[in-house]
PAZAKE-335142 format. One line per field, with one value per residue: residue number from 0; residue in one letter; z, x, y of N, C-alpha, C in turn. Coordinates in steps of 0.1 Angstrom, whole numbers, plus 5000, padded with zeros to 4 digits. Layout:
REM residues N
nr: [NUM; ...]
rest: [A; ...]
n_pz: [Z; ...]
n_px: [X; ...]
n_py: [Y; ...]
ca_pz: [Z; ...]
ca_px: [X; ...]
ca_py: [Y; ...]
c_pz: [Z; ...]
c_px: [X; ...]
c_py: [Y; ...]
//
This chain:
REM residues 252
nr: [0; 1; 2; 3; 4; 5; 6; 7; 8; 9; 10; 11; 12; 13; 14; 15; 16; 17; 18; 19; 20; 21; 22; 23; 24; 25; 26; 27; 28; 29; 30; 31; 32; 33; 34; 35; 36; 37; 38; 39; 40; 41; 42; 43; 44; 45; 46; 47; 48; 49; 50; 51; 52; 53; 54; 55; 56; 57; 58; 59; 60; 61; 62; 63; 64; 65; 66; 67; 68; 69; 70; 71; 72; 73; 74; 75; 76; 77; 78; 79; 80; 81; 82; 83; 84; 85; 86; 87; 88; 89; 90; 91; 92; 93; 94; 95; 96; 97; 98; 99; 100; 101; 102; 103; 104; 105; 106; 107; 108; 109; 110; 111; 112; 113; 114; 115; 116; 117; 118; 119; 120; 121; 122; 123; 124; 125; 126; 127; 128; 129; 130; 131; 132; 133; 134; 135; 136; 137; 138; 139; 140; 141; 142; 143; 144; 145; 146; 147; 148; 149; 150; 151; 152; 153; 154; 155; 156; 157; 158; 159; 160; 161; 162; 163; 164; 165; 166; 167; 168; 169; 170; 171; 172; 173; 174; 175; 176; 177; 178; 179; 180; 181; 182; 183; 184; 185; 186; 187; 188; 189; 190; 191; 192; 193; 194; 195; 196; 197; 198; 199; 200; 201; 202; 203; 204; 205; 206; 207; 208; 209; 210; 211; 212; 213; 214; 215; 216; 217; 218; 219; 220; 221; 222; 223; 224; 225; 226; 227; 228; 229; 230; 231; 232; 233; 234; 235; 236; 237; 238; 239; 240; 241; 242; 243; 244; 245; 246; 247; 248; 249; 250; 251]
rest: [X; X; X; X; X; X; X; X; X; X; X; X; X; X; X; X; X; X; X; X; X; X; X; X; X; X; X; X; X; X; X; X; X; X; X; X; X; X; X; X; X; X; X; X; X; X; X; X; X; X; X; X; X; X; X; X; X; X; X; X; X; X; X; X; X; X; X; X; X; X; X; X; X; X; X; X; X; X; X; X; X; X; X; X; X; X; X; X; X; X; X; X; X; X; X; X; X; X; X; X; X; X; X; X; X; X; X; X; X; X; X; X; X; X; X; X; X; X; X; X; X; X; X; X; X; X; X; X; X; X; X; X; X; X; X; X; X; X; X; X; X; X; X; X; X; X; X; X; X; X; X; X; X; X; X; X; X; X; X; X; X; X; X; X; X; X; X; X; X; X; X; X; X; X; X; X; X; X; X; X; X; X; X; X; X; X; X; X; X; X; X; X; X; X; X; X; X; X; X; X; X; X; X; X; X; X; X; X; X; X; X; X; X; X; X; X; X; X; X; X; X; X; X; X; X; X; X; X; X; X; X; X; X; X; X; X; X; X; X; X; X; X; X; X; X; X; X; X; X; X; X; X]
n_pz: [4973; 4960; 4968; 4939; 4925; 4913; 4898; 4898; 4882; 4876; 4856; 4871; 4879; 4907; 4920; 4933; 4952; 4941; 4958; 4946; 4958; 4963; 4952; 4953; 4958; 4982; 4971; 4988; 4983; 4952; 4952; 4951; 4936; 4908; 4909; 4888; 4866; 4870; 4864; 4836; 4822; 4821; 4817; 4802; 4795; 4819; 4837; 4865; 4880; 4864; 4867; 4849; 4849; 4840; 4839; 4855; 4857; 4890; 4894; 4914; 4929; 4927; 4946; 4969; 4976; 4982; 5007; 5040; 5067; 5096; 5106; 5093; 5060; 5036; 5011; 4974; 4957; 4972; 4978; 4948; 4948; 4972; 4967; 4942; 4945; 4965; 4949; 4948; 4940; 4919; 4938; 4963; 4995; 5021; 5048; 5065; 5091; 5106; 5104; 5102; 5081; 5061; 5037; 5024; 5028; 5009; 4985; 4985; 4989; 4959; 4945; 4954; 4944; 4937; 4945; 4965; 4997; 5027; 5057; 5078; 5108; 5138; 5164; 5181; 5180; 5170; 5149; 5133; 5128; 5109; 5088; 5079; 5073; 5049; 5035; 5025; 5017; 4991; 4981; 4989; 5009; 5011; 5009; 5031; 5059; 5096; 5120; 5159; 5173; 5186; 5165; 5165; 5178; 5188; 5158; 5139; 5115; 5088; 5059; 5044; 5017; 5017; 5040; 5054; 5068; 5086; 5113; 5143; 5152; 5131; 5134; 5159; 5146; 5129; 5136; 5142; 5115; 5100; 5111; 5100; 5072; 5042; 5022; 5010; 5010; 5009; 5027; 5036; 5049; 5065; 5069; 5084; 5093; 5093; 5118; 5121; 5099; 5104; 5127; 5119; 5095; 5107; 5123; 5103; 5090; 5108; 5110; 5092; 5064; 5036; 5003; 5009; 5010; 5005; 4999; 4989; 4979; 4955; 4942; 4910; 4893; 4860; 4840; 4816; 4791; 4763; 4765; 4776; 4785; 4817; 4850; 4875; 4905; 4928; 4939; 4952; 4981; 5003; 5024; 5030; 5043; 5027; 5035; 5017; 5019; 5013; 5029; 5034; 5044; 5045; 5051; 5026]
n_px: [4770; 4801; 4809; 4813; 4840; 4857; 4882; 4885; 4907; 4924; 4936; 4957; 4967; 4964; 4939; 4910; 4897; 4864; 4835; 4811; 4785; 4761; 4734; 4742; 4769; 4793; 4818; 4853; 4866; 4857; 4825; 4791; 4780; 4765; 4761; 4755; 4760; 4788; 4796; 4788; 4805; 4828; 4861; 4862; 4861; 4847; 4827; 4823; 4811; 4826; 4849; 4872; 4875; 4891; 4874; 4881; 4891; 4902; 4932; 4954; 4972; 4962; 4943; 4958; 4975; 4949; 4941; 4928; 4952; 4965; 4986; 5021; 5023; 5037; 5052; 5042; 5071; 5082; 5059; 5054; 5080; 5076; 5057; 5064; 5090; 5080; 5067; 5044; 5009; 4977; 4954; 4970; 4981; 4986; 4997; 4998; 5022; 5012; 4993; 4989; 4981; 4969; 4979; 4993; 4983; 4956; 4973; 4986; 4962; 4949; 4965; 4964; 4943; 4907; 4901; 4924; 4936; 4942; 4957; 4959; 4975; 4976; 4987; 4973; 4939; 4928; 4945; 4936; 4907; 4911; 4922; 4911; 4886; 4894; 4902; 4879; 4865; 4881; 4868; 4875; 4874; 4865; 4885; 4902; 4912; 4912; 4930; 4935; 4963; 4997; 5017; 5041; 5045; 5033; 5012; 4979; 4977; 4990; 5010; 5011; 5021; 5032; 5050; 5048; 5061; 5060; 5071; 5083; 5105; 5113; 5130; 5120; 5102; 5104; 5112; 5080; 5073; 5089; 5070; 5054; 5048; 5048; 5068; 5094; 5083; 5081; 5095; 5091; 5105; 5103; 5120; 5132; 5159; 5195; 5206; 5179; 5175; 5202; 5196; 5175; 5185; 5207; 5189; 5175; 5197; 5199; 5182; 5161; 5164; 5172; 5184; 5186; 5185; 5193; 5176; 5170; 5154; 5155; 5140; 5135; 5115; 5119; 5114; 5096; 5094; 5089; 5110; 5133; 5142; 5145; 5161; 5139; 5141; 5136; 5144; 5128; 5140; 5151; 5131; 5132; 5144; 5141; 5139; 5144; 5138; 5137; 5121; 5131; 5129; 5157; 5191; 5217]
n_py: [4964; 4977; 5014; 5030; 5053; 5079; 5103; 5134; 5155; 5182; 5211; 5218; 5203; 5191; 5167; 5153; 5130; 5111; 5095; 5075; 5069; 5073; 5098; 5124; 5141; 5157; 5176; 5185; 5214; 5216; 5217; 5210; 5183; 5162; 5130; 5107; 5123; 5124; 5101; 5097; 5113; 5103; 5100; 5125; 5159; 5183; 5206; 5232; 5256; 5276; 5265; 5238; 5201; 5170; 5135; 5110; 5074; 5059; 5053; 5026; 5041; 5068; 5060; 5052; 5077; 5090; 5084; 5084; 5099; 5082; 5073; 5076; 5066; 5035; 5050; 5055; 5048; 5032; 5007; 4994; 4984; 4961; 4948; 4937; 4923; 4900; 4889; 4888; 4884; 4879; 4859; 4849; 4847; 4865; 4881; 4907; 4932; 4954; 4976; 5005; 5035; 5017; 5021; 5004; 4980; 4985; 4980; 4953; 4946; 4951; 4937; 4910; 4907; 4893; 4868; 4865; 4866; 4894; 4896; 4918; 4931; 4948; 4969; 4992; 4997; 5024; 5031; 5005; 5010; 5032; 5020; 5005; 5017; 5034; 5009; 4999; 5022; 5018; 4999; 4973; 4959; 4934; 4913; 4915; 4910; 4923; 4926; 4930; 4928; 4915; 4907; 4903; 4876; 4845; 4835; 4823; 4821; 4805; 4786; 4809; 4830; 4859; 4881; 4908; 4933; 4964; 4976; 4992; 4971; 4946; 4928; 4916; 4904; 4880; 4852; 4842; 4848; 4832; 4808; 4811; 4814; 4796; 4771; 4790; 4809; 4852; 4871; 4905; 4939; 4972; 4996; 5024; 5034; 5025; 5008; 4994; 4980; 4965; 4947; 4931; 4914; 4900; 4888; 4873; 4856; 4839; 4826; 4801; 4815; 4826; 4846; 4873; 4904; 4941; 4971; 5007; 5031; 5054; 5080; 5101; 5124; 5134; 5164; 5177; 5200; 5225; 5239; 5230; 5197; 5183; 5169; 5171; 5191; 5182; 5157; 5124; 5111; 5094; 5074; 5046; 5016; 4988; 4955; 4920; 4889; 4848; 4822; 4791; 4754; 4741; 4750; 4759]
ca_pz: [4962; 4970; 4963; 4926; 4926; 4900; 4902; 4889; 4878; 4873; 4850; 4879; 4886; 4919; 4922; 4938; 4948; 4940; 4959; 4935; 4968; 4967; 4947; 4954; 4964; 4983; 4973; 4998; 4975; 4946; 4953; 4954; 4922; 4904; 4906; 4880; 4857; 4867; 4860; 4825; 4819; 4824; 4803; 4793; 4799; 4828; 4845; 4875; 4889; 4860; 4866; 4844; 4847; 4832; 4853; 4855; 4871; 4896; 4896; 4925; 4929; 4932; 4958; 4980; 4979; 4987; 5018; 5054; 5075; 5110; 5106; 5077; 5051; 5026; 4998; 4959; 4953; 4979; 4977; 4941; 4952; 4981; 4960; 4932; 4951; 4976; 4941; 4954; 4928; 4925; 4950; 4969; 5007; 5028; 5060; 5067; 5102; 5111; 5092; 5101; 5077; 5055; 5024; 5014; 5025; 4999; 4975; 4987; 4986; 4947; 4938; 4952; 4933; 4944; 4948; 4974; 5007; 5031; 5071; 5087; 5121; 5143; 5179; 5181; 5174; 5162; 5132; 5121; 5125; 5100; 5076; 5079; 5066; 5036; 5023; 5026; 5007; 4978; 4975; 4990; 5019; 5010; 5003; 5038; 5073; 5104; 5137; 5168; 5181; 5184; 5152; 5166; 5189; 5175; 5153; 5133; 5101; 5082; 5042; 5039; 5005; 5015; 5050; 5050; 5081; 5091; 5122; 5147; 5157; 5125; 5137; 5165; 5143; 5118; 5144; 5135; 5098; 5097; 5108; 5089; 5055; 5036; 5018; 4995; 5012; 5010; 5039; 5035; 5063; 5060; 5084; 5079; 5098; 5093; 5132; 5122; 5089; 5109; 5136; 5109; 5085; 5116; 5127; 5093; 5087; 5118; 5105; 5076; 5053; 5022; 4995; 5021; 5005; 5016; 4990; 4990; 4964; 4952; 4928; 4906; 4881; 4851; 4839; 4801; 4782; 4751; 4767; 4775; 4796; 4830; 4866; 4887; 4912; 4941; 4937; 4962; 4984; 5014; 5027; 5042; 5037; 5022; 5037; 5016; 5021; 5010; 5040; 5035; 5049; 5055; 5042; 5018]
ca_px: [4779; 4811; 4808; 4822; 4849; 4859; 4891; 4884; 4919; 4924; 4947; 4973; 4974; 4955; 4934; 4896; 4884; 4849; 4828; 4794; 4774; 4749; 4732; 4745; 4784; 4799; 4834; 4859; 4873; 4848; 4813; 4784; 4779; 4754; 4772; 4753; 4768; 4799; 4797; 4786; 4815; 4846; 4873; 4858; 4861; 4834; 4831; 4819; 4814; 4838; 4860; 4871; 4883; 4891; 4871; 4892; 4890; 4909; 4943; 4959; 4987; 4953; 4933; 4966; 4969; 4938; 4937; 4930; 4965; 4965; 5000; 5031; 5029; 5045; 5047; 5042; 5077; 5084; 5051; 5053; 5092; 5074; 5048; 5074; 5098; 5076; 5060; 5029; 4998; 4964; 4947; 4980; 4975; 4995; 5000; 5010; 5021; 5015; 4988; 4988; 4970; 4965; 4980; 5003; 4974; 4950; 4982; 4985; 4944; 4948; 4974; 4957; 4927; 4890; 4905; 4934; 4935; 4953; 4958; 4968; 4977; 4979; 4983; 4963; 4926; 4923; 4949; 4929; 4899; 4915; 4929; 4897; 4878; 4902; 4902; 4861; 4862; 4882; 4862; 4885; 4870; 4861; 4898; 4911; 4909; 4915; 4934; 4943; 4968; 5006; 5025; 5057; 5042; 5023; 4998; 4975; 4980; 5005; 5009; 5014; 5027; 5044; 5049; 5053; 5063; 5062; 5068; 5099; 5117; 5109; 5137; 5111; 5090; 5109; 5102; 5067; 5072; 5091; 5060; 5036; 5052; 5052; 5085; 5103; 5075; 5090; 5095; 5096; 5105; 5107; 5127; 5136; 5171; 5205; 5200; 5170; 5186; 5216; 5192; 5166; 5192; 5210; 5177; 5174; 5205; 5204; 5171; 5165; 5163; 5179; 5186; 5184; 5188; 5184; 5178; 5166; 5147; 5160; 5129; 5140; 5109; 5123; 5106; 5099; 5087; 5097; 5123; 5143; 5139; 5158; 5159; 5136; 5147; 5129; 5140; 5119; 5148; 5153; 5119; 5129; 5152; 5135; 5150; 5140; 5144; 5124; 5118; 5131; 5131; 5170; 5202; 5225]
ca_py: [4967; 4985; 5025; 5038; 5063; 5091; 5116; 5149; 5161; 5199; 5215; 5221; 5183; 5188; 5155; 5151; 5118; 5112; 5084; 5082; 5062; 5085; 5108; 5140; 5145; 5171; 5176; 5195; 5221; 5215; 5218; 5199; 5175; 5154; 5111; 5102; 5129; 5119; 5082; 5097; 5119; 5093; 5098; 5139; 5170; 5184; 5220; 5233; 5264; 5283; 5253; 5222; 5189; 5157; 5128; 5099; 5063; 5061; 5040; 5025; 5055; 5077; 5056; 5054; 5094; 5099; 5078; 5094; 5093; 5081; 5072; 5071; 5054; 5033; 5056; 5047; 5043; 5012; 5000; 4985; 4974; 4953; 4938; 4928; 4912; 4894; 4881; 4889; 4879; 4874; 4844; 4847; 4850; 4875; 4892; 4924; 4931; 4972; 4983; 5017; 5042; 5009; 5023; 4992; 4969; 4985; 4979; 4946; 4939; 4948; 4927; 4891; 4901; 4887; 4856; 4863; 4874; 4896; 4900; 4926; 4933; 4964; 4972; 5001; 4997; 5034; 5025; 4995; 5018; 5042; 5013; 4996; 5026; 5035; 4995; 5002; 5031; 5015; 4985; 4960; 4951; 4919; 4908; 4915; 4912; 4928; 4918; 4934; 4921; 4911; 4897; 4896; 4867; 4832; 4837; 4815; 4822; 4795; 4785; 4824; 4834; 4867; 4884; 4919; 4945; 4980; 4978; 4994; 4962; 4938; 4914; 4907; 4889; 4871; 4836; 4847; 4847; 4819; 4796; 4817; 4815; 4786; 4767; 4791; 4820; 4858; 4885; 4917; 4949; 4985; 5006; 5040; 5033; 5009; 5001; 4981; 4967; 4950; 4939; 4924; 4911; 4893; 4876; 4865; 4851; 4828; 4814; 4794; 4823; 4831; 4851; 4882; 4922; 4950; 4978; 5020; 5032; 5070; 5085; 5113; 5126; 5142; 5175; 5176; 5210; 5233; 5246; 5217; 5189; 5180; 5162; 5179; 5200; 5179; 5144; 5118; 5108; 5081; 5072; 5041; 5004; 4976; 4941; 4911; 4872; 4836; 4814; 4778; 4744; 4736; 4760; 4752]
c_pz: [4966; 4959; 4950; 4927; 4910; 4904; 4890; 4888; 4868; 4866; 4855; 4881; 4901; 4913; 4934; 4938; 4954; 4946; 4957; 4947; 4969; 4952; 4942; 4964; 4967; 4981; 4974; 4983; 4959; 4942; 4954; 4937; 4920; 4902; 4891; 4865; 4853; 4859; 4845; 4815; 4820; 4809; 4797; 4804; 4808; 4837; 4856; 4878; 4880; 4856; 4859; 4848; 4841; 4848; 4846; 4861; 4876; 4896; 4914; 4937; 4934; 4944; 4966; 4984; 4984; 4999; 5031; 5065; 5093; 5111; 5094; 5071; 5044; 5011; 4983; 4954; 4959; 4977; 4963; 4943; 4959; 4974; 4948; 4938; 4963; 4966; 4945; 4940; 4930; 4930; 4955; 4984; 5015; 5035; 5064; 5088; 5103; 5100; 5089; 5097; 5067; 5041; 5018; 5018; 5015; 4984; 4973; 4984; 4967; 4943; 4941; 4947; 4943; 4951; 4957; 4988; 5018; 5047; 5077; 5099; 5127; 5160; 5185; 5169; 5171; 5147; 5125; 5118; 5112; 5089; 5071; 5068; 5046; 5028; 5017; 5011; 4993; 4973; 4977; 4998; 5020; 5010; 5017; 5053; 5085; 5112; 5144; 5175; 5180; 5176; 5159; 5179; 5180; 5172; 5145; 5121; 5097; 5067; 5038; 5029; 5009; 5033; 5056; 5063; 5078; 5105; 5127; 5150; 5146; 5128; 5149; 5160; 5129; 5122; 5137; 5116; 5097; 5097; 5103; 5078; 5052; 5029; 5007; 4994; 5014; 5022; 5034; 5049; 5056; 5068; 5079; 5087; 5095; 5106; 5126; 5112; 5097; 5118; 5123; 5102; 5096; 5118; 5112; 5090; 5100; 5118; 5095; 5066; 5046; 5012; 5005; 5013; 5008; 5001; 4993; 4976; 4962; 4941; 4923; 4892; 4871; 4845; 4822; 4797; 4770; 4756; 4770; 4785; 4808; 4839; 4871; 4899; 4927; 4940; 4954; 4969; 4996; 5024; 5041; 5035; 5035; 5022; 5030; 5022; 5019; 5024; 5035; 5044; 5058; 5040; 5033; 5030]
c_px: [4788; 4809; 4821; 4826; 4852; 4868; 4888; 4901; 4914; 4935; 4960; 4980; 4969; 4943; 4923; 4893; 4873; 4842; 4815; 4788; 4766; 4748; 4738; 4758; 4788; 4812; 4841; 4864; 4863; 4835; 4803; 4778; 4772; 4766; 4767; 4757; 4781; 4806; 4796; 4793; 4832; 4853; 4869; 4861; 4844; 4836; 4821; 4819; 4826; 4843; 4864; 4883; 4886; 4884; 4877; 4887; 4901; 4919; 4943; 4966; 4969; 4947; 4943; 4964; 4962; 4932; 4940; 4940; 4962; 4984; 5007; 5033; 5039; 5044; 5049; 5054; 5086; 5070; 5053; 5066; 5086; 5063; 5060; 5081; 5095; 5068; 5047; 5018; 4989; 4962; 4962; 4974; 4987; 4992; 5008; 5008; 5022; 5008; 4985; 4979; 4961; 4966; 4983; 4990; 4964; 4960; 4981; 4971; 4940; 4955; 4972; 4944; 4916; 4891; 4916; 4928; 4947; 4948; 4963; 4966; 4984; 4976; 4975; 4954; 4922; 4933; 4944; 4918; 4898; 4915; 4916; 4888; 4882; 4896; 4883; 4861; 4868; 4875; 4867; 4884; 4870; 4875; 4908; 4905; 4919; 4919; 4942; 4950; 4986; 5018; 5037; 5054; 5031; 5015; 4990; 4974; 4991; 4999; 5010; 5024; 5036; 5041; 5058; 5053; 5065; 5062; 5085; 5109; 5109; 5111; 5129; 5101; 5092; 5108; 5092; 5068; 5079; 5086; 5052; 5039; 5056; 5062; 5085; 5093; 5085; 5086; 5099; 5095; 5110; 5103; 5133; 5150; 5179; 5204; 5195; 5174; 5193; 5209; 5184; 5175; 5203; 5202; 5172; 5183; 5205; 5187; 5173; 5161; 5172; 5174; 5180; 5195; 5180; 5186; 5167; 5167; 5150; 5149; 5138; 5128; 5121; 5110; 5107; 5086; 5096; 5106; 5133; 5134; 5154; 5150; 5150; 5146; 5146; 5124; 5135; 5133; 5145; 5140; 5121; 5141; 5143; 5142; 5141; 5145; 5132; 5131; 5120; 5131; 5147; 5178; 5209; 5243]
c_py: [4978; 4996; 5026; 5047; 5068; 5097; 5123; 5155; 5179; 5203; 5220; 5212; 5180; 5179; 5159; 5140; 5119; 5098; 5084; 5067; 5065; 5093; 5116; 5136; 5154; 5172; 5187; 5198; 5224; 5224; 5210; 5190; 5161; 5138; 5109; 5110; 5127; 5104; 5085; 5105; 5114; 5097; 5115; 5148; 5175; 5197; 5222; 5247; 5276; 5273; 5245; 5211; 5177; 5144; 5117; 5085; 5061; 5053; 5040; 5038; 5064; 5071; 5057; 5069; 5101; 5091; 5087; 5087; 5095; 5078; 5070; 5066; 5050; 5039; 5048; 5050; 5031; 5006; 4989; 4974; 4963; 4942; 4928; 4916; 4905; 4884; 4881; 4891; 4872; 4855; 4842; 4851; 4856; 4880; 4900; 4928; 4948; 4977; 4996; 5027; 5033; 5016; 5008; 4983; 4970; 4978; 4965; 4936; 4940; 4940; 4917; 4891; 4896; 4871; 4852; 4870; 4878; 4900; 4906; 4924; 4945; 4964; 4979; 5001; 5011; 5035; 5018; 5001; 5027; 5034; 5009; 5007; 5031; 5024; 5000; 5013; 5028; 5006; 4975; 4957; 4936; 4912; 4909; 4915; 4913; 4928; 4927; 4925; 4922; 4904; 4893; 4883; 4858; 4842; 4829; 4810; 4811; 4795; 4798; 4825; 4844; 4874; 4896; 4931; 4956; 4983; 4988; 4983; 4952; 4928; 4904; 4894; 4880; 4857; 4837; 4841; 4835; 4807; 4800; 4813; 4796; 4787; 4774; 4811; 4836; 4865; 4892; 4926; 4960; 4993; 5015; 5040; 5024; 5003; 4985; 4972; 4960; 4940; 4924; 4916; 4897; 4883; 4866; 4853; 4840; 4822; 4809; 4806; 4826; 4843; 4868; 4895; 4930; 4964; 4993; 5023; 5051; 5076; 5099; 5117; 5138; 5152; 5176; 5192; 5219; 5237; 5237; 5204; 5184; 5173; 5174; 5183; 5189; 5166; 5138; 5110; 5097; 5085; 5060; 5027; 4998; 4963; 4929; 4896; 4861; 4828; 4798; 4763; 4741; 4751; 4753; 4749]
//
């Protein structure tokens, strides 16, 4: 049975996640705390030590968060962009090339559900190590699997629903995706530079792909209290480009 999780949220908005596997939890910053209390406190108020907090279940947005970084992820405001517009949904099947700290593949492993599955690939076996551990710790193990290896070169995978990069040279492996993905299947890439846009967007265009955009996502939270409300001070600015396109048969 995959371990139950809890976030303790604290009246500053500092976040604690809880994996109730065991007994007895030690949590960094916390203390040491009874699971079975917590499993019995969801949704309440619960103190510690002086302390209190609200214990929570965890969304998505929190399990990413609280994933251990071996390398940069895709943060939670391209991650939902890449799921949307790759149409990605449960019992769909997808491969992600560059799994890195394995945030967007947790992202990815919730959105095909129990019933889909996803493949990553990573060149370095101490990133899949890392990714590997994260999906584990959310419970999504089952939904995904692991490959060292090469994407931008064959691979075995085909009928692929969506086919999703982070790597540095994407345009290398758009061949690649073009026999993985089945007719009408999406690509997605996402490069922190225009460079890699014109390369990527080039390699598209001289395959069968269509409907090919490229779009940056600008966050701005708004701040709301008695005194007024405004734009924060410290909006979430350019992270990275987001190149789409669907994979067809012949062009128009």
């Amino acid at each position: 049975m995959h371990p139950e999780r809890v976030v303790l949220l604290e009246l500053s908005g500092a976040k604690h996640v809880v994996i109730l596997d065991r007994d007895i939890a030690n949590v960094p910053g916390v203390g040491v705390v009874r699971t079975d209390i917590l499993r019995a406190a969801v949704g309440r108020r619960w103190s510690v030590g002086g302390r209190a907090f609200l214990v929570l279940t965890p969304s998505i947005r929190d399990t990413v968060g609280a994933v251990r970084r071996q390398a940069q992820i895709i943060g939670p405001k391209d991650a939902p962009s890449l799921v949307w517009n790759c149409d990605v949904k449960a019992g769909d099947f997808v491969v992600e090339v560059g799994a890195g700290s394995g945030a967007l593949t947790l992202v990815l492993a919730q959105a095909v559900g129990p019933d889909g599955h996803v493949v990553t690939y990573d060149l370095r076996p101490d990133f899949l190590e890392v990714a590997r551990a994260n999906v584990s710790d959310a419970g999504l193990a089952g939904r995904v699997e692991f490959k060292l290896g090469d994407a931008r070169m064959a691979i075995p995978e085909t009928g692929v629903d969506a086919f999703v990069l982070d790597i540095p040279d994407p345009w290398e492996a758009v061949g690649t995706a073009a026999n993985a993905l089945r007719p009408c299947g999406h690509f997605a890439s996402n490069s922190p530079n225009v460079e890699q846009v014109n390369r990527t967007v080039a390699a598209l265009r001289a395959g069968t792909f269509v409907e090919i955009r490229t779009v940056e996502i600008i966050e701005r939270e708004i701040e709301a209290s008695e005194s007024g409300t405004h734009p924060s001070f410290a909006p979430l600015g350019h992270t990275g480009y987001l190149t789409f396109a669907r994979h067809v048969l012949e062009k128009l």
